[in-house]
C-alpha positions, 0 to 999 in steps of 0.5 A: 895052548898059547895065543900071543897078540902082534901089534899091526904095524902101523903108528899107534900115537897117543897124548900123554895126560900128565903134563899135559896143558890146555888153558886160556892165556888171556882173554883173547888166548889160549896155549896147548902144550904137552906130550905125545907117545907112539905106541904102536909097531911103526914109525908116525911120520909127520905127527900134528896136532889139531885142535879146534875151538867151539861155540855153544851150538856145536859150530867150529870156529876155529882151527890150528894144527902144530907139527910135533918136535920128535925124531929127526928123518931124512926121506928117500926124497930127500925131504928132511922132517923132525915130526916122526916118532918111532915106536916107544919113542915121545915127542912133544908139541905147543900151540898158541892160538890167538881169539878175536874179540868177537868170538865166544869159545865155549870149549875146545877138542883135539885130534892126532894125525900121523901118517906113513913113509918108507 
């Protein structure tokens, strides 16, 4: 009668739009900022943010990743790490990135990377 959905377990982790910030600082930078949320059914571990800067032909000019500020974890192997989120917990990040003179960004993208530890 009834079909209930169960979440994969695996990290679902997604930016939060309000309050999220992308703008050019100067005129040689620019600062991202915000938010992000894991909505899945298991802890991200090592969450980053990547954000890459285009030209008008479709050629990527550069490219710079930040860990988010989220949970704090101490691995079997003794590694400790503050980029973990668990399941309906947030965490948040930022980002500066310095543009040389010469480089013209017309527009720029993100992506989010997490990966899995027991």
């Amino acid at each position: 009668e009834d079909i209930k959905e169960i979440e994969p377990m695996q990290p679902d982790i997604v930016m939060n739009d309000d309050g999220l910030i992308e703008e050019r600082t100067s005129k040689n930078s620019v600062s991202f900022s915000g938010t992000l949320t894991n909505k899945g059914g298991r802890r991200g571990d090592f969450i980053r943010v990547i954000y890459h800067l285009w030209e008008n032909d479709t050629d990527i000019i550069l490219s710079d990743t930040t860990f988010i500020s989220g949970n704090s974890i101490i691995y079997s192997n003794g590694v400790i790490s503050d980029a973990s989120l668990d399941p309906g917990d947030t965490g948040t990040f930022n980002l500066q990135m310095s543009i040389p003179d010469s480089i013209n960004v017309t527009y720029w993208t993100k992506e989010i990377k997490a990966d899995v530890f027991d």
